[in-house]
C-alpha positions in Angstrom: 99.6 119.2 72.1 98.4 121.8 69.7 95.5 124.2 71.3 92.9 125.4 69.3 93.9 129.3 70.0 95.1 132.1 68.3 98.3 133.2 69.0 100.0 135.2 70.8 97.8 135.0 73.8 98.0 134.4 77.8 96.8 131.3 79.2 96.2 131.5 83.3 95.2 127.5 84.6 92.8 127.7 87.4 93.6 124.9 89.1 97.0 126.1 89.4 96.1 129.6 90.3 93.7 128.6 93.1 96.0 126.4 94.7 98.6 128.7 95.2 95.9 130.9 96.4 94.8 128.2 98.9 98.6 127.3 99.9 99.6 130.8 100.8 96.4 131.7 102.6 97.2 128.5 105.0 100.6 129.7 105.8 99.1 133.0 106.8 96.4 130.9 109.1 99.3 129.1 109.9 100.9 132.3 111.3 98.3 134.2 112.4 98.9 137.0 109.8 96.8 138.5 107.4 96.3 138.6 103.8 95.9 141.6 101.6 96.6 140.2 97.9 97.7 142.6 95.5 95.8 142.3 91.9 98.3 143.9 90.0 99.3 140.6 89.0 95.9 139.2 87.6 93.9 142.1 87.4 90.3 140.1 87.4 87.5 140.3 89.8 86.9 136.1 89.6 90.6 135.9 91.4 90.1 138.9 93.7 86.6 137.1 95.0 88.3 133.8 95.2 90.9 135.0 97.5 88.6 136.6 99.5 86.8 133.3 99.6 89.5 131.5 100.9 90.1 134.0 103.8 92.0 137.2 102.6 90.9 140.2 104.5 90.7 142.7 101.0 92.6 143.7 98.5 95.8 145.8 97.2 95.3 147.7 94.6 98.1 150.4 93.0 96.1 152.9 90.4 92.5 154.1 91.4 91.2 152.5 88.0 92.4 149.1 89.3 90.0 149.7 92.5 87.2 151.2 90.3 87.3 147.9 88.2 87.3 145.5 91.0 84.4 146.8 92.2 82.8 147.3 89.3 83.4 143.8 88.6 83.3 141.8 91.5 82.2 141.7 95.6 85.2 144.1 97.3 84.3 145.5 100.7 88.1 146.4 102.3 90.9 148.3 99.8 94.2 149.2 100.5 95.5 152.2 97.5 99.7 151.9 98.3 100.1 154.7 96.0 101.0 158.5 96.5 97.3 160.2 95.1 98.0 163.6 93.6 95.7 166.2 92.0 92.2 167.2 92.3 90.8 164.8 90.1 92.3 161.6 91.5 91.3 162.4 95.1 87.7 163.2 94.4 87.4 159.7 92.7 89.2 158.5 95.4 86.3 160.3 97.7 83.7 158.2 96.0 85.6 155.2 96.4 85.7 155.4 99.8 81.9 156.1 100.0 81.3 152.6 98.2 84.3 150.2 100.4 86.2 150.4 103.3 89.0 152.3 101.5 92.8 153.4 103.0 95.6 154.6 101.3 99.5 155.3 101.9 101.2 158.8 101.9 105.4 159.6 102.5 104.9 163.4 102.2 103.2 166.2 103.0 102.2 167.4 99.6 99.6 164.1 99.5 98.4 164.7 103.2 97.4 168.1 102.4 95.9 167.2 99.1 94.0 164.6 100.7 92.8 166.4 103.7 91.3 168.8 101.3 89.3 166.5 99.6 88.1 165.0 102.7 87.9 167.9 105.2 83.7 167.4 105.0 83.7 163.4 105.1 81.3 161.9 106.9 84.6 159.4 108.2 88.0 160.4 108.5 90.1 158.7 105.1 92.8 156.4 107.1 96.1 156.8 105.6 99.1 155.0 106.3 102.9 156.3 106.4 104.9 154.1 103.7 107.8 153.7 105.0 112.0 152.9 103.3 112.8 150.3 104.7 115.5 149.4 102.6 114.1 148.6 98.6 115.0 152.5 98.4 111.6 153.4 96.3 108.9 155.3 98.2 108.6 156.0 102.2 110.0 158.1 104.3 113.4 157.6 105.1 113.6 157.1 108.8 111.3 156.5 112.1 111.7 160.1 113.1 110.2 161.2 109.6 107.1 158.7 110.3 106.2 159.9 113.6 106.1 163.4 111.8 104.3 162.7 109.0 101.9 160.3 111.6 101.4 164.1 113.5 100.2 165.8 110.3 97.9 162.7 109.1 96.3 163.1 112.4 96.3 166.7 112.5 95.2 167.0 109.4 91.3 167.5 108.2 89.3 164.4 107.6 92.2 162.1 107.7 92.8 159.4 110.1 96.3 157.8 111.0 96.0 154.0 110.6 99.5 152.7 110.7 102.7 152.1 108.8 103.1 150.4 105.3 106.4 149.0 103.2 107.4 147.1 100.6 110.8 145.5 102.1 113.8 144.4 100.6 114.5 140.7 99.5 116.0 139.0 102.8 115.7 142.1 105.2 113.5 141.1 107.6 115.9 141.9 110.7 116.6 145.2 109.5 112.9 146.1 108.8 112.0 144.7 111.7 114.3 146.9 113.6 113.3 150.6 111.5 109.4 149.7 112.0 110.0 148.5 115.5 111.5 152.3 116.4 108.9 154.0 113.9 106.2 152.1 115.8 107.7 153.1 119.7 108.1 156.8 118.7 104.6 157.0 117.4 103.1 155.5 120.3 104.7 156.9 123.2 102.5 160.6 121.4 99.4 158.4 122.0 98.4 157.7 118.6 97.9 153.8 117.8 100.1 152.2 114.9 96.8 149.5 114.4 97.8 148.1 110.9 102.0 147.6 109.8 101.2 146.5 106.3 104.5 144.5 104.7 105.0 141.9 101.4 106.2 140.7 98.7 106.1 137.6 96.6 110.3 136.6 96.9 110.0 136.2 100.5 106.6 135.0 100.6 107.8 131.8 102.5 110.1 133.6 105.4 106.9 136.2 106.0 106.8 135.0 109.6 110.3 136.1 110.0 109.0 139.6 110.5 106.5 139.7 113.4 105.7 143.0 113.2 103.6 143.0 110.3 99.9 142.6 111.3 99.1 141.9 107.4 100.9 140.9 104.2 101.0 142.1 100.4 101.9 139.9 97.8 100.1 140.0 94.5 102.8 137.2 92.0 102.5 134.6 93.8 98.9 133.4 92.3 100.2 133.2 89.2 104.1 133.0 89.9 106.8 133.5 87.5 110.4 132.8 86.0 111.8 135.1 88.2 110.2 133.4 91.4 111.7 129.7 90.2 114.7 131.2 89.7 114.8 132.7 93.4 113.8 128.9 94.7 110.0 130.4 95.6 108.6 128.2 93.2 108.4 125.6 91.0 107.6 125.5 86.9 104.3 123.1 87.7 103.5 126.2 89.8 103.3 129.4 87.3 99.9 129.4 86.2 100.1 131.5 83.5 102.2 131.4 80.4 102.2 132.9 77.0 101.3 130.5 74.1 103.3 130.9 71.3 103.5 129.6 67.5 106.8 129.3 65.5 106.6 131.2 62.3 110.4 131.0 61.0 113.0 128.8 61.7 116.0 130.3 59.9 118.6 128.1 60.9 118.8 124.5 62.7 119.6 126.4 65.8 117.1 129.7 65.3 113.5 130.5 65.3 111.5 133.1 65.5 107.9 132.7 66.8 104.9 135.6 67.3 105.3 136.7 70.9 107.7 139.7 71.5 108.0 142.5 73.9 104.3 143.3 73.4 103.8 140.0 74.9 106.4 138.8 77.2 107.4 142.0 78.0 110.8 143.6 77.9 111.9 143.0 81.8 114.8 140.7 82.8 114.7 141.3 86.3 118.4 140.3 86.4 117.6 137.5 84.1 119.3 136.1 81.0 116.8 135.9 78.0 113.0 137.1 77.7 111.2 133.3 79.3 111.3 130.1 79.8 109.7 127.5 77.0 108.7 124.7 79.0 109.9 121.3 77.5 112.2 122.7 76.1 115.8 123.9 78.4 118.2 124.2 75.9 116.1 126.7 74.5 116.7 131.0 74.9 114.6 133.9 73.9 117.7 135.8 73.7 115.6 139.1 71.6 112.6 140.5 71.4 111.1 143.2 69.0 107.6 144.3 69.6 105.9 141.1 67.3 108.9 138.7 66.9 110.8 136.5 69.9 113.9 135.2 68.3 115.0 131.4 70.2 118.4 130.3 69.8 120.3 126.8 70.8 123.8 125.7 70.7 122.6 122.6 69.0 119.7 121.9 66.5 116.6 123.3 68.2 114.3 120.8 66.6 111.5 123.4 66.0 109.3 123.9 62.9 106.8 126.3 61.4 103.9 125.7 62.9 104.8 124.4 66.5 103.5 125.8 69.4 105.2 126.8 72.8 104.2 127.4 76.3 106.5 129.9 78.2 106.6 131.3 81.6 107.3 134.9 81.2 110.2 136.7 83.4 107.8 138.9 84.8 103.5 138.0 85.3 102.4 140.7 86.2 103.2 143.1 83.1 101.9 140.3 81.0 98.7 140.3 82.7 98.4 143.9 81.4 99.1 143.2 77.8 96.5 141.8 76.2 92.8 142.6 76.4 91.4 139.4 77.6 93.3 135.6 78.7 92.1 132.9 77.8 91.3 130.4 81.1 92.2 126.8 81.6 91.6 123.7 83.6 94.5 121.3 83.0 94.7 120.6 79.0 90.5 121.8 78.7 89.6 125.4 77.7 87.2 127.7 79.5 86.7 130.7 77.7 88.0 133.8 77.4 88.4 136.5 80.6 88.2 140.4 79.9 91.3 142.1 81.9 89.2 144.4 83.6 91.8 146.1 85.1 94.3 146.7 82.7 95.4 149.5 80.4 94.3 153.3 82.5 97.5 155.0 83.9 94.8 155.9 86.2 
């Protein structure tokens, strides 16, 4: 089926979206945990409200712009920053944030504390911030339970900051060990008095095993609405669950078992993630995007790819959620019928 679009562009199908919105959000009833999507991955208000709707307690949000814009945009009342906020600048926005939503952020050293405490010494309520915490994924977070009782002490001590728990983002298929590291965090803090109220954990791979930590009291996880190649490649999902994908025309077909079409790295993004090739064209599984350049995606096959000028191809992109922050607007589906377009409000700002 040809669509009446321009191409490149991003196509997100609601019906797909909001059912994996509905089918996570029942697992979390299910389990008695909360949900705090992250909208990184679709960056628009619409899908931020909807899950809300269907029961999530707020939002995630990494960049102050990407807060800014949800509420510009759309009905937020509870956001969770899990970002280190440095300078002047960022923690006074920061400071009007939190006078418009029930705002918290993360912190894993004392640089931040201090640089928050100084913004907010003279808030009428104390900023909580949580400790992010390394639990294994070896990014941010202090590196063991004795460093997040200390840095739990200088939250509390500090000026118009409030301690309010311990955050993570955990490795792929560690929930024993971070279960052990937040369970020693959590006694060291406690036996001083203070009161770890929110462990914050996620992540889309083990979306399904989420249980498997009991700790956590709510969960991030920002991929799964739209899901991914790299999330049916992991056994998360399926291909009839990735509602997005990245329409693409042929515009070259050099050889029976090359083409070119007009989606490259600008498009489907330059991340593997461990993968081989740039997507997946749907139909079509003898086909790789083995090389990008920023306007061309080259597709080999080691037999006749049966492609010509003209065609056009649905692909699920390794990665959704730089996609989603590629292109100024997506264009939304039901099914095989057209919607409209949808400005990204959230994309673009490094801050």
């Amino acid at each position: 089926m040809t669509l009446p679009i321009d191409t490149p562009a991003v196509l997100v199908d609601l019906n797909i979206a909001e059912a994996n919105v509905r089918a996570f959000q029942d697992y979390c009833d299910s389990h008695g945990l909360q949900l705090r999507p992250h909208i990184k991955t679709h960056k628009l208000p619409r899908l931020a409200e909807y899950q809300i709707e269907q029961g999530a307690i707020g939002i995630t949000c990494q960049k102050i712009t990407e807060a800014e814009a949800m509420i510009a945009g759309g009905d937020m009342r509870d956001i969770l920053i899990t970002y280190n906020i440095l300078g002047q600048d960022k923690v006074a926005r920061l400071r009007a944030l939190s006078e418009q939503v029930r705002l918290s952020v993360v912190a894993d050293n004392t640089a931040v504390v201090e640089g928050l405490s100084t913004g907010f010494a003279n808030a009428k309520n104390p900023l909580p911030v949580l400790v992010e915490c390394n639990t294994g994924a070896d990014r941010c977070g202090v590196e063991t339970p004795a460093e997040a009782l200390e840095l739990a002490l200088a939250i509390n001590a500090a000026p118009g900051l409030r301690f309010a728990g311990l955050m993570t983002y955990p490795p792929t298929g560690g929930a024993t060990q971070v279960t052990t590291w937040l369970a020693e965090a959590k006694d060291l803090i406690e036996a001083t008095d203070l009161t770890v109220e929110v462990i914050s954990s996620g992540g889309s791979p083990d979306m399904w095993r989420a249980h498997h930590m009991p700790l956590a009291t709510e969960y991030r996880i920002g991929t799964y609405i739209y899901n991914d190649r790299s999330l049916v490649t992991r056994g998360t999902c399926d291909w009839d669950d990735c509602a997005l994908t990245v329409l693409a025309t042929v515009v070259s077909t050099p050889s029976k078992t090359r083409a070119i079409i007009d989606a490259g790295s600008k498009v489907l993004t330059s991340d593997l993630l461990g993968l081989d090739g740039f997507g997946h064209v749907l139909g079509h599984p003898d086909l790789k995007i083995d090389q990008l350049s920023e306007e061309h995606g080259r597709i080999t096959s080691d037999q006749p790819t049966g492609l010509r000028v003209g065609d056009q191809l649905r692909i699920v992109p390794n990665h959704a959620c730089v996609v989603s922050n590629m292109l100024d607007h997506v264009t939304l589906m039901r099914g095989d019928e057209i919607i409209g377009t949808e400005p990204v409000a959230a994309r673009g700002q490094v801050w």
